[in-house]
N, C-alpha and C positions, 0 to 999 in steps of 0.2 A: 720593207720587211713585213713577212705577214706578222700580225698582231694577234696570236693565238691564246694570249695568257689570258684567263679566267680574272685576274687579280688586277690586270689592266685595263680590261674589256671595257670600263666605264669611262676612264679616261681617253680611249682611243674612241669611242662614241660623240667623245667632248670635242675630240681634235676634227673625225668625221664633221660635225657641225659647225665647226669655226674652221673648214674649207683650207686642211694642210695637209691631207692626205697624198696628196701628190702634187708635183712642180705644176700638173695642169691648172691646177685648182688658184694661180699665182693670177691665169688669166692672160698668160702670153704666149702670143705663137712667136715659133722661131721667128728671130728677126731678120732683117736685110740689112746687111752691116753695109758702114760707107766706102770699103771696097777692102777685096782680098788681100791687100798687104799689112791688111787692120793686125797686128799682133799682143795677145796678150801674153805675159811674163809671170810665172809663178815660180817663189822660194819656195821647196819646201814639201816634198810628196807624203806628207803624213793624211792624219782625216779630214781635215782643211785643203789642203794642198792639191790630191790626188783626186777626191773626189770633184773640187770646184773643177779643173780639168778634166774630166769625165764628164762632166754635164755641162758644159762650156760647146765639147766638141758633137755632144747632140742635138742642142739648139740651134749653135752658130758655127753650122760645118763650114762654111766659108772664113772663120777666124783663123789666126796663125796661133797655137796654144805650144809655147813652149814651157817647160818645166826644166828646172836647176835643183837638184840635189844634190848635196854632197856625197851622200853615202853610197854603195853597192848596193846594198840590198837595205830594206826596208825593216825595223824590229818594230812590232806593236809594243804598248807599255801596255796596253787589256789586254787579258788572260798571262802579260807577265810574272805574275804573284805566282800563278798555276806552276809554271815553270820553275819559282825558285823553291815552292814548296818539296816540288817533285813530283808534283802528278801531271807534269806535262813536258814536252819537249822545244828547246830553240827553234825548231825545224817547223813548229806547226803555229808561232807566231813571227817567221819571216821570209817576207815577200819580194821577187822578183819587179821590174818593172816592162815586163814583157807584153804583158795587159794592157798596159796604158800606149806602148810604142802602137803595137795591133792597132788599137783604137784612131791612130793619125796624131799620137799628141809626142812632139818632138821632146823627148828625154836628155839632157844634157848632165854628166856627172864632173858636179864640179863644186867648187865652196862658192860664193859669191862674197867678196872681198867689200865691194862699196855701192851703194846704191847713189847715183847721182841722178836727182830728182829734177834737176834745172835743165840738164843733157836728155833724159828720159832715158836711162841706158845704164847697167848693170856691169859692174868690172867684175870679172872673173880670176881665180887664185892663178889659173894659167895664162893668165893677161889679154883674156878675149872680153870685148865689150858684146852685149845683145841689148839692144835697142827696143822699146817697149812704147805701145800709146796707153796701156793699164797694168801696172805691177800690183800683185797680187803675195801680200807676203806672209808667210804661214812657217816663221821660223820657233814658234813652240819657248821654251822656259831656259832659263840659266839659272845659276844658282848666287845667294848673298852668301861669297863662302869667308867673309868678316863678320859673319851677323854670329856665331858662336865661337868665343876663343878657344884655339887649340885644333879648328876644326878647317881644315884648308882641300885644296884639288889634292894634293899628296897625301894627306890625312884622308880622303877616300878611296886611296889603294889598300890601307888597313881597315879602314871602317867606311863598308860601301856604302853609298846613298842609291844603289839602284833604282831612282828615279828617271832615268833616261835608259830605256832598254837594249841591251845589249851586251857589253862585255862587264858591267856594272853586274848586271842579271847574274851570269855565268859566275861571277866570282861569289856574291852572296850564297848563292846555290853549294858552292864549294865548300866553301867556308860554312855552312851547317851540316853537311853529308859528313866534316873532317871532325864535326865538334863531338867529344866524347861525350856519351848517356851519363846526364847528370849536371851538363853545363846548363849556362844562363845567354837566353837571348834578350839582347833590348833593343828594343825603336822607339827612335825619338821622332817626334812628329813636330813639325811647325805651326805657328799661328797662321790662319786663311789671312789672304788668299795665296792656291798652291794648285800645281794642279793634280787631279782626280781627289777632291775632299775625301771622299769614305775608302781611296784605296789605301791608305797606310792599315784601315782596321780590318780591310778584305786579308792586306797581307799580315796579320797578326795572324788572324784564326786560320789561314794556311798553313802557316809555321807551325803552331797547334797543334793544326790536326797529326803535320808532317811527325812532331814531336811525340806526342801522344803515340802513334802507332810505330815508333823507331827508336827515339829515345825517350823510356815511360820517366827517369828521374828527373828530368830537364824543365828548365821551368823560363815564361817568358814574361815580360817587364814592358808598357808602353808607360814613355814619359811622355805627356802630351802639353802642349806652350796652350792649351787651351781646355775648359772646362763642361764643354759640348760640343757634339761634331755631327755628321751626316750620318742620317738613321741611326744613333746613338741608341734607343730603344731598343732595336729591332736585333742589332749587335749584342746590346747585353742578355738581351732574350737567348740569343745560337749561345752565349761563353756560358751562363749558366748551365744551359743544359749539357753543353758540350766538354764544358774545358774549366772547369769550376777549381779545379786545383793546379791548371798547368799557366794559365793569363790572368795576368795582375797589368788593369789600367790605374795609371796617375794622372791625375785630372792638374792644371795648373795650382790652383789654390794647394793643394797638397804637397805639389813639389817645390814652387814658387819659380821653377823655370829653370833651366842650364846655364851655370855661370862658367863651367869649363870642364873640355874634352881633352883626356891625354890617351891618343892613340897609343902610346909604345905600353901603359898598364893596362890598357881598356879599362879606361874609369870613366863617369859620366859624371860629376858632382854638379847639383840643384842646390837651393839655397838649403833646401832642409834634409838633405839624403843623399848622399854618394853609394852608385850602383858599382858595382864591378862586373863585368859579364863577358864571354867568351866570345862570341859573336856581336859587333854593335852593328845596327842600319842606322846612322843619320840622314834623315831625311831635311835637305837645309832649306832656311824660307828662300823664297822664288822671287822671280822676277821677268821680265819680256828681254827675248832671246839677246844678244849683246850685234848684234846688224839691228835689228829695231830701235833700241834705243841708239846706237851710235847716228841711225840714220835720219834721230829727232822725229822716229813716231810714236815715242811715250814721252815726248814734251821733256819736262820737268819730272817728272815723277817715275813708276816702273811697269806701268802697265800702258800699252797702246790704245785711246780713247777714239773709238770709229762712229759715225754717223750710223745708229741703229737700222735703217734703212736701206743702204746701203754698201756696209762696213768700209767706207773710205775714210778714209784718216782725218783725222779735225786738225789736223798738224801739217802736212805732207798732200797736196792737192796728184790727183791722179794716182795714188797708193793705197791699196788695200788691205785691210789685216784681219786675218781669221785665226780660228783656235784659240790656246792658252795662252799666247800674248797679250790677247786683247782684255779691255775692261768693257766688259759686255753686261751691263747692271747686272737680275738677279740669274746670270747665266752662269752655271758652272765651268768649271774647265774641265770638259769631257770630252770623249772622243765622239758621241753624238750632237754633244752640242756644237764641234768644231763642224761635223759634216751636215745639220743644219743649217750652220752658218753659210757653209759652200756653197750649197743650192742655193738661196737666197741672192749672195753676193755673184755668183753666177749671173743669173736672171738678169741681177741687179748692172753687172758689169754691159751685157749684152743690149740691154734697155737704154745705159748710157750710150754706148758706142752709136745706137742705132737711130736714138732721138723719139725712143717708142715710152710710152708711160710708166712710170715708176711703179711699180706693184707694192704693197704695202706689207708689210712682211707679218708672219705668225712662225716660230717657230720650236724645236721641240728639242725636249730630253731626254732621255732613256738609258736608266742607266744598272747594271746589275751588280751585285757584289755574291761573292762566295764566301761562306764562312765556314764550311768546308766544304769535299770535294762533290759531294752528292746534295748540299744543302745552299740554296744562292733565296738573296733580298732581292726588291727591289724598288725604283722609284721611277716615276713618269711624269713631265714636268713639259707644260704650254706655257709660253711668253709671245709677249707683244709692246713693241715703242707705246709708254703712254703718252698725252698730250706735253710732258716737257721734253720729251726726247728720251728719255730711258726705259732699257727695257724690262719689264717688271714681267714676274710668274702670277698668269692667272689659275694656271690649275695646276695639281699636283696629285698626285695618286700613290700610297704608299704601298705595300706588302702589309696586311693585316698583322696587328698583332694576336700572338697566338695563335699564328696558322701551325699545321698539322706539318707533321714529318713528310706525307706526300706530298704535299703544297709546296714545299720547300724545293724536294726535290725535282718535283716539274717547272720551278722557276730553274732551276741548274738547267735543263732542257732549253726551255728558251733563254739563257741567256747565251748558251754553245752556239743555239741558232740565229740570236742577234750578231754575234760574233761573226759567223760564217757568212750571214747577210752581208755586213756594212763592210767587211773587208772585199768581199765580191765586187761588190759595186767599186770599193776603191780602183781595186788591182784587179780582174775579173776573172 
């Protein structure tokens, strides 16, 4: 993506200098793999998934890059928020995979049932096996849906958690358009880690503004399991100006946390506060997809732990994990930070198969939030494996405080354009 922002320009200078501007800069030419029926296996066509595949098939055009998807079509969770606020459509964050077939990279729709790592070979829901010399798996988040009582899979057909985009998206979206002027919206946020940190608050001040300009009596409630969050500043800086009588945050300390959800009243009761509200978004704490962990690549615990280097599993030898699954030290779960990882593990995959030098990775953040529809943050973020193996943020770059209303509004510009960027590249 070009790098046009005035507000990042220092940061991308940082990144120009520590040599991550491009996959060249990793220091590998395409490799000679050890011979044409080399195939690699990817779960998963999200930012992790679609991209590593895409840059797979331009290095190492001689690889077999299959790709297993479950879905038909593709829904981003960036610019989802857009969507449920109402200032944008289903249509213009979901993606075909016609792009990727074009490109030579064999698409398969299908669920993938079992990963057996000893076979090297993938069972399929229709009972087809594909056979793999590197699985690469980029199956994204599930949810702890015992971790709040009251609040289960069925309990979010009345109170969405539209954290996975799609039919989630559509019914939240519904369910505020239906809510009459004068109701009360709440979201409940979970303790980190989750993924996209600062989107619950992107999706607050959406509703907001949505609220604000639709229905003016209505009023919105964050109950947060935590007492600071991602650009926490910069957020209350936009509700101030913005939304000063319409969002009301609760910070943990305040609430003392959710002790129980009863969908059929929509009540949320905290230890110190029982909300009632017309609309709930429960957002539940997370976890690595449910094939990740059945497949023993998050061990014992709920997150997938990868060799910084190479995101191959410390668990699971010849298996790859990228995106929100993984535990990627001071890496977010973002959709940059997933298609960072891509590239990297790309490289990295292709460097294995080929017996070529391991390139040593730098990689990056980027990431925007809207807080409303003409007004977006943002944040820019470089890491690198320190000497004990994890990967730690050397630089970070914020959105100034007390930038100007233009300011503001020309990061909403680039973040449409980051958007339009990194989905290109995914799906082309």
């Amino acid at each position: 993506m070009e790098m046009r922002n005035p507000i990042l320009a220092k940061a991308f200078d940082r990144r120009q200098f520590l040599g991550v501007t491009g996959l060249a800069a990793l220091g590998l030419a395409a490799p000679a793999l050890a011979g044409a029926a080399a195939r690699v296996v990817i779960i998963g066509a999200g930012f992790g998934g679609a991209t590593c595949a895409r840059v797979l098939r331009r290095i190492a055009p001689d690889l077999q890059v299959t790709l297993i998807e479950r879905d038909p079509t593709y829904v981003t969770c960036p610019f989802s928020n857009l969507v449920i606020a109402g200032f944008a459509e289903m249509s213009s964050i979901t993606y075909s995979y016609d792009g990727l077939k074009t490109a030579g990279i064999e698409v398969v729709i299908d669920t993938v049932t079992q990963i057996d790592s000893s076979g090297k070979a993938v069972t399929l829901q229709s009972g087809s096996r594909v056979a793999y010399d590197r699985l690469i798996v980029c199956v994204g988040i599930d949810f702890k849906w015992d971790a709040i009582p009251g609040y289960d899979e069925a309990a979010a057909q009345i109170l969405p958690h539209a954290w996975k985009a799609g039919a989630q998206t559509k019914l939240l979206r519904t369910q505020l358009q239906a809510m009459e002027d004068g109701g009360t919206v709440l979201i409940a946020v979970p303790e980190s880690p989750y993924r996209c940190p600062p989107g619950p608050y992107e999706r607050a001040s959406l509703i907001a503004a949505y609220l604000q300009a639709n229905k003016p009596k209505s009023k919105l409630v964050i109950v947060d399991a935590k007492d600071t969050f991602a650009k926490q500043k910069l957020f209350n800086e936009g509700w101030s100006a913005l939304y000063p009588d319409v969002l009301r945050w609760v910070g943990f300390t305040d609430s003392g946390g959710i002790t129980q959800v009863d969908p059929a009243t929509k009540t949320v009761v905290t230890a110190f506060e029982t909300f009632k509200a017309d609309v709930i978004n429960i957002i539940p704490p997370q976890m690595a997809g449910a094939l990740a962990r059945a497949s023993g690549l998050a061990g014992d615990g709920d997150w997938c732990t990868v060799d910084p280097v190479t995101f191959e599993s410390v668990h699971v030898p010849l298996v790859h994990v990228l995106g929100d699954a993984t535990s990627a030290g001071d890496m977010p779960k973002s959709g940059t930070a997933a298609s960072s990882q891509a590239r990297i593990c790309a490289y990295a995959v292709a460097a294995l198969m080929s017996g070529a030098k391991q390139p040593q990775p730098t990689l990056i953040n980027t990431c925007y939030s809207f807080v409303a529809p003409d007004y977006a943050i943002s944040v820019s973020e470089v890491f690198r494996p320190d000497a004990s193996g994890t990967i730690k943020q050397i630089v970070q770059e914020l959105s100034p405080s007390g930038g100007s209303a233009e300011l503001h509004n020309q990061e909403g510009v680039y973040a449409k354009s980051w958007y339009q960027s990194i989905t290109q590249t995914m799906f082309g």
